[in-house]
C-alpha positions in Angstrom: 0.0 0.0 0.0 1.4 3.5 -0.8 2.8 5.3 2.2 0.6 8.2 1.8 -2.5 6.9 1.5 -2.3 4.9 4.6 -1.2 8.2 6.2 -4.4 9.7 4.8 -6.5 6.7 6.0 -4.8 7.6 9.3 -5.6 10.9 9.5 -9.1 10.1 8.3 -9.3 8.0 11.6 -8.2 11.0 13.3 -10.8 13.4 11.7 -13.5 11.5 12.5 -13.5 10.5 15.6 -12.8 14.0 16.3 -15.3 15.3 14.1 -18.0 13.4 16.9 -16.7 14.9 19.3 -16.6 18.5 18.7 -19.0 19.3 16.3 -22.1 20.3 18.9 -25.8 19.4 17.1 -27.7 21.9 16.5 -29.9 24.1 18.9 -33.2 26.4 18.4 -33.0 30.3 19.5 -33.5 31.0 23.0 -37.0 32.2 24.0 -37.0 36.2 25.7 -37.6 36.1 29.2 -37.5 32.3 29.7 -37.6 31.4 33.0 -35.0 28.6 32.9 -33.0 31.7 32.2 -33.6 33.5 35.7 -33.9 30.4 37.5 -30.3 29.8 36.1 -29.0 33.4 37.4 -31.1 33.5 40.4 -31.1 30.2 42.2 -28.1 29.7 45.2 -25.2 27.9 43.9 -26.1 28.7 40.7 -23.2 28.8 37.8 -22.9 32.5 37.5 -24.3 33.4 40.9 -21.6 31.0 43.1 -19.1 31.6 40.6 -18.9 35.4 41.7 -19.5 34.4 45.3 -22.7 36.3 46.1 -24.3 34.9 48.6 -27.7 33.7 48.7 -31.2 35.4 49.1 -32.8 34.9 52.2 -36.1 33.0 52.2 -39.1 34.7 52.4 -41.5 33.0 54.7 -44.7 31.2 53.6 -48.1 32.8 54.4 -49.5 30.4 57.0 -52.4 28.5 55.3 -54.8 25.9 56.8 -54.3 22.7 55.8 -57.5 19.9 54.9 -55.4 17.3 54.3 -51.7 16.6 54.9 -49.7 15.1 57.1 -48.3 16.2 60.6 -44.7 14.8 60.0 -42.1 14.3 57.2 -42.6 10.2 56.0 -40.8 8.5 53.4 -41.7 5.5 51.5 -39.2 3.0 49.7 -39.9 1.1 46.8 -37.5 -2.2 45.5 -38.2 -3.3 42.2 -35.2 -5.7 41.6 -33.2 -3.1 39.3 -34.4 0.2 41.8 -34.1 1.1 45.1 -36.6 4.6 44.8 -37.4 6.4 48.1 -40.0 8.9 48.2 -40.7 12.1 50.4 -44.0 13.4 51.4 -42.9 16.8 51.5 -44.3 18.1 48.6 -44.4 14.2 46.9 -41.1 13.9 45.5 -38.5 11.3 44.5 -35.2 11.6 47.3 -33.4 8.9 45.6 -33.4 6.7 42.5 -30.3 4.0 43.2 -29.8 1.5 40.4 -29.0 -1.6 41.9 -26.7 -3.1 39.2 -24.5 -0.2 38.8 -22.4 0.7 41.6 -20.2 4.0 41.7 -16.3 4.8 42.6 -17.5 4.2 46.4 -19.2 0.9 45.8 -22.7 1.8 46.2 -25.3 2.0 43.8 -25.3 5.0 41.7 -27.9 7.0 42.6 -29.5 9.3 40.0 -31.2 11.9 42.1 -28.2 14.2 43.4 -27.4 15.0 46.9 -25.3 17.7 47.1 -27.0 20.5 45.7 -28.2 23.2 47.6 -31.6 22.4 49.5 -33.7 25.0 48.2 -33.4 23.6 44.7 -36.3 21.2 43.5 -36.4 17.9 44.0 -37.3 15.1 41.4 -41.0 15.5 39.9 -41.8 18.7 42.0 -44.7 20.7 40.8 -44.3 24.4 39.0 -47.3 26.8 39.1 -47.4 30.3 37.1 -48.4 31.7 40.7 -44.7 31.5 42.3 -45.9 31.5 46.5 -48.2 28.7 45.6 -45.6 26.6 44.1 -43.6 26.9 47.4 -46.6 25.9 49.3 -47.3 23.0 47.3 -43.9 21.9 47.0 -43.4 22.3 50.7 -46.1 20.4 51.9 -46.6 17.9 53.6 -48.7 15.2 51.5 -50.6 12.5 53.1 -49.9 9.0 51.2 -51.6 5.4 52.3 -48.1 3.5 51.5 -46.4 1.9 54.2 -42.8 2.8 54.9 -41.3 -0.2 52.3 -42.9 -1.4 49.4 -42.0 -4.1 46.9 -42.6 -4.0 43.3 -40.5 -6.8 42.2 -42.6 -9.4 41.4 -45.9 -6.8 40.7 -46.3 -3.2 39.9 -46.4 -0.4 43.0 -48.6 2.6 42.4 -47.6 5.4 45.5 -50.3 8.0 46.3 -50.0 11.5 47.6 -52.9 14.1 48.3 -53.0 17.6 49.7 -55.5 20.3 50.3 -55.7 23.1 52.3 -58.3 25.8 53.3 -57.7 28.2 50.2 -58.8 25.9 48.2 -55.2 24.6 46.4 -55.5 20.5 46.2 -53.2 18.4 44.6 -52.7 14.3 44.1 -49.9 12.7 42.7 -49.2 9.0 41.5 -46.3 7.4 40.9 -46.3 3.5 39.1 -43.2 1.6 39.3 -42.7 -1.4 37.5 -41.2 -4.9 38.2 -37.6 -4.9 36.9 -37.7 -1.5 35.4 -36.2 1.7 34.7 -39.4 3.6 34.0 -41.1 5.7 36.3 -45.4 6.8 36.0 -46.5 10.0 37.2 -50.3 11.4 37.0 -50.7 14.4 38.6 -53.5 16.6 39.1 -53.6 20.6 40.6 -56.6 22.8 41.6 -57.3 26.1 42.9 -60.7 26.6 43.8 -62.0 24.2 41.5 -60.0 25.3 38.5 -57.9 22.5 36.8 -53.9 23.7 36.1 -51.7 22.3 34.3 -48.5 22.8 36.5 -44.9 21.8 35.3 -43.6 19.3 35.6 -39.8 20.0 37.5 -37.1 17.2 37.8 -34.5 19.7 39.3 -30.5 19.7 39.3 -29.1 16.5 37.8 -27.9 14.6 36.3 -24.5 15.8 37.2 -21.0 15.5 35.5 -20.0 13.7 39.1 -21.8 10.5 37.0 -19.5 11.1 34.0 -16.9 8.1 34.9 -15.4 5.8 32.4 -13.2 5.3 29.8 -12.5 8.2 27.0 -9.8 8.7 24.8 -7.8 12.2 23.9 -10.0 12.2 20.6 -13.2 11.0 22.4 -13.5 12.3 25.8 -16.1 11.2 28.5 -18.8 13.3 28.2 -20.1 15.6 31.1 -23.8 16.3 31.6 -25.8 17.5 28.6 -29.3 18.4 27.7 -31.1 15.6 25.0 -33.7 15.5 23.6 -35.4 14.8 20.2 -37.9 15.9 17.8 -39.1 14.9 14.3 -37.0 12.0 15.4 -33.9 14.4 15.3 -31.8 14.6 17.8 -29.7 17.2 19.4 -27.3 17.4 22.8 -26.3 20.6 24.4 -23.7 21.2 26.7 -24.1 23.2 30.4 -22.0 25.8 28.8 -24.7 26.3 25.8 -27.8 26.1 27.8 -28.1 29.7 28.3 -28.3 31.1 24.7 -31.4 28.4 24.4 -33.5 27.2 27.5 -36.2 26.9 26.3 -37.5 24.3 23.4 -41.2 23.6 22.2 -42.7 20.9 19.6 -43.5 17.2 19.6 -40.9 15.5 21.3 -39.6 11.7 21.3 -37.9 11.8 24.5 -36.4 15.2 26.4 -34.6 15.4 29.5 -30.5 15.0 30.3 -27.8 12.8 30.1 -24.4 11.9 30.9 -22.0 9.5 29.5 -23.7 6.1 30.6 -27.0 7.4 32.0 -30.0 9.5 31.4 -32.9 10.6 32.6 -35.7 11.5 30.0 -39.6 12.1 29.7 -40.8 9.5 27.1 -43.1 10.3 24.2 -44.5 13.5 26.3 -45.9 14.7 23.2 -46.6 18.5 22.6 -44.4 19.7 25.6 -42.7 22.8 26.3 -39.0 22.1 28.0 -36.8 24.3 29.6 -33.6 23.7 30.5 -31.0 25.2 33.5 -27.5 24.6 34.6 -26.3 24.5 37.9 -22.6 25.1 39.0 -21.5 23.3 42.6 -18.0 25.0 43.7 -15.9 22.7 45.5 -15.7 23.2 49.8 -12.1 23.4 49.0 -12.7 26.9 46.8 -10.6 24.6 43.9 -13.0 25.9 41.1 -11.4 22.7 38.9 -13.3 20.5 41.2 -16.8 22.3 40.7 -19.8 19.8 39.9 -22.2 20.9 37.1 -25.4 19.7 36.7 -28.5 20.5 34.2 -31.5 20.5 35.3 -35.0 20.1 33.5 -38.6 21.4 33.9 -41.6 20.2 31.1 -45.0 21.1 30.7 -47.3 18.8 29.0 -49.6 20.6 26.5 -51.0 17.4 25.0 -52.6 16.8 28.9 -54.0 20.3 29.4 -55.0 19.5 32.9 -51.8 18.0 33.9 -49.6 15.0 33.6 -51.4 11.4 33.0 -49.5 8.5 32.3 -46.7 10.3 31.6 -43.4 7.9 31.6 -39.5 9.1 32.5 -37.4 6.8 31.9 -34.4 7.3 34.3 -31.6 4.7 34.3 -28.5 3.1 32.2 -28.3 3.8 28.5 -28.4 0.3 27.6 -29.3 -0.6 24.0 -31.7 -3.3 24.6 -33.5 -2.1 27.7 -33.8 1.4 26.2 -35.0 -0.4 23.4 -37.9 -2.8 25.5 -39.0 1.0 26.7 -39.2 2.9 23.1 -37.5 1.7 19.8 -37.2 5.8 19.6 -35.3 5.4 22.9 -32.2 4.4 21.6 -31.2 7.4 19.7 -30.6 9.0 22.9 -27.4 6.6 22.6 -24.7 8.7 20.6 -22.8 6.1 18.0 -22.1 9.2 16.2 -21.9 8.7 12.9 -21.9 5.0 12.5 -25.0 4.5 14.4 -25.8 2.2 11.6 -23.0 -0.4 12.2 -23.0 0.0 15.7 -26.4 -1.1 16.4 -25.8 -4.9 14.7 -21.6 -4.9 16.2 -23.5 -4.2 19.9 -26.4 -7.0 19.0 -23.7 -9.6 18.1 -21.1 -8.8 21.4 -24.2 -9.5 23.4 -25.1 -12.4 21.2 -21.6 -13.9 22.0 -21.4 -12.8 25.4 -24.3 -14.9 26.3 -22.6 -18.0 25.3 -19.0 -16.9 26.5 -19.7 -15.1 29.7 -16.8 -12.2 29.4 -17.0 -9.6 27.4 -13.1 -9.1 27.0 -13.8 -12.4 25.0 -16.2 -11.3 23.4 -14.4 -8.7 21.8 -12.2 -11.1 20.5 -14.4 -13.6 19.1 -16.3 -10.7 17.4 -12.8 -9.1 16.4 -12.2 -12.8 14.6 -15.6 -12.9 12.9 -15.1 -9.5 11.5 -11.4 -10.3 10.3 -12.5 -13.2 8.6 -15.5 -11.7 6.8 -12.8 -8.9 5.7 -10.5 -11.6 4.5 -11.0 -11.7 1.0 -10.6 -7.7 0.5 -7.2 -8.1 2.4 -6.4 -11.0 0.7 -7.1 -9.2 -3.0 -5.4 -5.6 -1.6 -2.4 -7.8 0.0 -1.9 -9.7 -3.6 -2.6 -6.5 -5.8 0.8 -4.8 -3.1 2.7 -7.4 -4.3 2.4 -7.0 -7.5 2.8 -3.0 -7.1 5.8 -3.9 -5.8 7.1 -6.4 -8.5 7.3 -3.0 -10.2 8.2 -0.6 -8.2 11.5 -0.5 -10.1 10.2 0.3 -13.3 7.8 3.0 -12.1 11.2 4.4 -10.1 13.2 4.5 -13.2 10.6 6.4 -15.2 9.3 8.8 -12.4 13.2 9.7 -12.4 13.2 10.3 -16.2 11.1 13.3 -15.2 12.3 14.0 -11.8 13.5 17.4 -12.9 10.5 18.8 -14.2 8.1 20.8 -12.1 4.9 19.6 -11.4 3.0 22.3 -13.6 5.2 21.5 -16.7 3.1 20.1 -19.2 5.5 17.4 -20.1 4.9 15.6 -16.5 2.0 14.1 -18.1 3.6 12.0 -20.8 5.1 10.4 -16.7 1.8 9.7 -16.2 0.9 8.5 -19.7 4.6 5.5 -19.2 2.8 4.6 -15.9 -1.0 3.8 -16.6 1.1 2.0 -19.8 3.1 0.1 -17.2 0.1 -1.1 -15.3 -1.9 -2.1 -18.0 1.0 -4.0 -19.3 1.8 -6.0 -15.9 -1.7 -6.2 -15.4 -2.1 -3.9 -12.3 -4.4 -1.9 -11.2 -3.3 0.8 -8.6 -6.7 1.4 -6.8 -7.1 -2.2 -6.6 -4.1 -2.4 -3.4 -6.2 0.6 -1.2 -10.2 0.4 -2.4 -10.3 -2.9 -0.7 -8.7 -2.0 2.8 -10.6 1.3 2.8 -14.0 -0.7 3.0 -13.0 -2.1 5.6 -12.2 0.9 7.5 -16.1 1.9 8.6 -16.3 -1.2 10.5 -13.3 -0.2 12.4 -14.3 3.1 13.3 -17.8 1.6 14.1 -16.6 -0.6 16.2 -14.4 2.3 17.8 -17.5 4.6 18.5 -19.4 0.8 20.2 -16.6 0.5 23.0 -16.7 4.1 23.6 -20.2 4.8 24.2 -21.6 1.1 25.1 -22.6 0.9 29.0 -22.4 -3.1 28.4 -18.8 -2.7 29.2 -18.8 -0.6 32.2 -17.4 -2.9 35.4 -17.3 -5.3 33.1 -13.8 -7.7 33.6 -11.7 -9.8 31.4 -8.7 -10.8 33.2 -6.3 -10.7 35.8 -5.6 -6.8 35.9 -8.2 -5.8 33.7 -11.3 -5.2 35.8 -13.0 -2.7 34.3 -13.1 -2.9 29.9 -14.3 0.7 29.9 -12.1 2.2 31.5 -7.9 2.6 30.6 -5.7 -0.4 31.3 -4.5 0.4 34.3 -0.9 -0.8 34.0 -0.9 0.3 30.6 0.0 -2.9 29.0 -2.6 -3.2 26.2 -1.6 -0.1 24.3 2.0 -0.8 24.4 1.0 -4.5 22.8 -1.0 -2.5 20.5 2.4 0.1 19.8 4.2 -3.5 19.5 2.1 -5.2 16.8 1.8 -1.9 14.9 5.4 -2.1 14.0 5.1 -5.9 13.4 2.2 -4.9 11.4 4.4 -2.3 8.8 7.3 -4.2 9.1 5.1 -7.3 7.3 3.6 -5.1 4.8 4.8 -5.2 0.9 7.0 -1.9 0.6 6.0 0.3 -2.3 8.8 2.6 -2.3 7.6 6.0 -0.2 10.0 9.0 0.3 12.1 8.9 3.4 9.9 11.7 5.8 6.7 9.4 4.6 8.3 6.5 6.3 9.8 8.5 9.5 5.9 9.5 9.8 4.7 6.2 9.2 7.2 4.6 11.8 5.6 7.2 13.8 2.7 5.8 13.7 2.8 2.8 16.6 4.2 5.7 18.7 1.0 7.8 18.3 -1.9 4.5 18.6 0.1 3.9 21.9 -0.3 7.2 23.5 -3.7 7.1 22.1 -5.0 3.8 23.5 -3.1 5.1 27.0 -6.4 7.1 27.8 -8.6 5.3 25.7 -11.0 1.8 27.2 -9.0 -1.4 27.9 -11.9 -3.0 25.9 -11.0 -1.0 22.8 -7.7 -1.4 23.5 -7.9 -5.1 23.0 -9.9 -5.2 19.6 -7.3 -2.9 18.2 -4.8 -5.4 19.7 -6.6 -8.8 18.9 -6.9 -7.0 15.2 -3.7 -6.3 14.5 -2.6 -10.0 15.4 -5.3 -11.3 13.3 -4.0 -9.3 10.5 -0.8 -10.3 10.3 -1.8 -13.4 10.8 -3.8 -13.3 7.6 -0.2 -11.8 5.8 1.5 -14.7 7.2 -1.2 -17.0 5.0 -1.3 -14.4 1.7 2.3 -14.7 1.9 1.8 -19.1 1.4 -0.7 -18.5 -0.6 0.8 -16.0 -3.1 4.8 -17.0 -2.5 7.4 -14.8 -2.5 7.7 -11.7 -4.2 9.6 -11.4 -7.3 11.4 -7.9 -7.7 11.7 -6.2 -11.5 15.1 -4.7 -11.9 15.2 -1.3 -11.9 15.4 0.0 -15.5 18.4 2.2 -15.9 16.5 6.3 -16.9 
């Protein structure tokens, strides 16, 4: 293969992978006087606000209002559902805590998707916005009466929690919430009236997720991601960043799904229809004052227009971003998933590594075993670019001899093209066809990058082990020895490969090459560390037999100029 094109094939690697990564998706025009604005300026620990250290408003005090119905002490109720362990506060009927149960953080507990460290006057998960603002902090501060006992179990059949309020100005308010055996998926109805009028209140999930979820592998090229709003409409789907939020809160249409993410989880409304959502960030300095050690979060707020009289039925799903149980939930679901690009490979790559790991147990080996199917449906294009590399080579001489008959001439002379003119004559002669060496390999190169973006983004591999030091396949190798036997088989790799002559700089670059793959896989996951690894051996591997198969190459003398 000419030098330069597999520089260029390099490169192209390069681009594109960092081509996901910093070009943002689009975003609609901020709406004037959005409140997600002001919320975002106002609130205590706010970005902006913290960041300048002004300290926070004092609460006003409630207006003292005599309650109907409520409750005469703060109560929460748990609910287990086998994948869930969701605890519930009867102060204005929120969610305190959503732990998944199979996912457990740096500190060994479950991760817990409802943050805890932002400041208290913030709103909790599924708190209730009204356009009166003194109302909303009396509902929200409540104390609702529920019917639960303390610990409930939904693993086996589905929980419905109850919470009802009233008081003597005639504000009542009931809220549902239906949790599912085995599930990720949350059901809220909730209904608000003021003296008899229906509202349609928003519905508020608060602060989070949070950047402080945001752990795993990444790579310099393809970073782990930080919080980031998501949400998608007309089946379109666009992420923005904490940073971006401001210039457009606010968002209106149809949506699929809307809510936030982080690199491995999300939390999203499903199918909530004709919404409007807004969107906030929230900046949490560090106690230390290091401003490098700040949390971020992005919170979200949506008000259901398609149920003018409040939320009914309406679904978040808040949980992992696993392909096949975002997929149970919504086939539209999965999109919240970022493949980038190569969405379109990565979805059948992901089904077969699950395929396999059913039967094999590990992951780490099921990378391999996929990395051997794939190498062995790509055989035959190898095969045909190895053999058509040979014969470029058989020539090389000849092509040397004439490119020097017009080595003097500059490349806008006219007479350069009779050099072109010698060598299509030369290959049509020896029967070789120049493209046939690189069209080949370049097919193949999709699957690779596919399979690149799969073991970046797929939450499959997260705590996932392979063996001995390797406990984790998405995150770096730890003792950094799979990128230096992936530096190692890259020069094994070039050193096998048919030389097609290539100016000395090309080569220096080229012998670059292991140097820079090394560096990258350094901060990259182990698990794509060994595919690239298990590749390259199965690649030279399939030299070794091109090399029986064809024989040895036989050299042209050069022809003197």
């Amino acid at each position: 293969m000419e030098r330069r094109l597999l520089l260029a094939i390099v490169l192209t690697f390069i681009v594109l992978t960092a081509y996901q990564w910093l070009v943002p998706s689009p975003t609609t025009s901020p709406r004037a006087g959005s409140p997600a604005t002001a919320r975002a300026e106002q609130a205590p620990g706010g970005g902006a606000v913290q960041a300048q250290g002004v300290p926070a408003p004092t609460p006003v005090p409630l207006p003292a209002v005599e309650t109907l119905k409520a409750d005469t002490a703060e109560r929460t109720v748990a609910v287990d559902n086998g994948l869930v362990h969701a605890v519930f506060s009867n102060r204005g009927a929120t969610l305190d805590s959503w732990a998944l149960s199979g996912y457990p953080g740096p500190d060994g507990k479950p991760v817990d998707l409802v943050p805890h460290e932002v400041p208290p006057n913030q709103p909790k998960p599924f708190s209730l916005e009204l356009d009166d603002a003194s109302k909303s902090a009396r509902l929200n501060s409540a104390l609702f009466t529920t019917s639960s006992g303390a610990t409930l179990d939904a693993r086996t059949a589905p929980v419905t929690v109850s919470f009802d309020y009233e008081d003597a100005a005639g504000l009542r308010a009931s809220k549902q919430f239906r949790i599912e055996p085995n599930s990720y998926v949350i059901t809220i109805t909730a209904s608000v009236t003021d003296g008899g009028r229906s509202m349609n209140p928003t519905v508020q999930w608060g602060p989070g997720l949070g950047d402080i979820l945001a752990t795993g592998g990444g790579s310099m090229f393809k970073p782990v991601r930080k919080a980031q709003a998501v949400y998608s409409i007309g089946h379109s789907v666009s992420r923005v960043l904490a940073p971006k939020l401001a210039e457009a809160p606010n968002h209106q249409g149809t949506f699929e799904f809307a809510g936030v993410e982080t690199h491995y989880f999300t939390s999203v409304a499903v199918k909530p229809g004709t919404a409007d959502v807004e969107y906030y960030a929230l900046s949490i300095p560090a106690k230390t004052g290091d401003a490098s050690l700040s949390r971020d979060y992005i919170g979200y707020d949506i008000r259901f227009q398609s149920t003018p009289n409040g939320p009914t039925n309406a679904r978040f799903f808040v949980g992992p971003k696993h392909f096949e149980t975002m997929r149970r939930v919504d086939v539209d679901l999965v999109r919240a998933i970022w493949f980038g690009m190569f969405a379109f490979l990565c979805v059948p790559l992901l089904s077969a590594l699950n395929w396999l790991h059913g039967f094999l147990g590990n992951y780490g080996w099921s990378i391999i075993a996929l990395t051997v199917i794939i190498n062995a449906a790509m055989f035959p294009l190898r095969h045909k670019s190895n053999v058509s590399m040979r014969k470029m080579q058989a020539i090389q001489p000849q092509v040397k001899a004439i490119q020097d008959r017009y080595a003097k001439l500059k490349a806008t002379d006219p007479a350069r093209q009779k050099m072109n003119t010698e060598l299509m004559e030369l290959y049509r002669q020896k029967g070789v066809n120049p493209a046939s060496g690189c069209v080949p390999m370049l097919l193949t190169f999709p699957v690779l990058f596919a399979f690149y973006s799969l073991l970046s983004e797929a939450i499959e591999l997260r705590g996932q082990p392979f063996i001995l030091w390797i406990h984790d396949l998405a995150v770096p190798d730890p003792y950094y020895v799979t990128p230096i036997l992936v530096g190692a088989s890259q020069i094994l790799q070039q050193r096998m490969m048919p030389m097609t002559g290539g100016d000395p700089v090309q080569q220096k670059m080229m012998m670059f090459m292991p140097v820079f793959f090394t560096f990258l896989f350094i901060t990259s996951p182990a698990g794509l560390a060994l595919y690239w690894f298990a590749s390259n051996v199965l690649i030279m591997g399939q030299q070794l037999l091109t090399n029986r198969l064809a024989g040895p190459p036989a050299l042209m003398k050069k022809v003197d100029a």
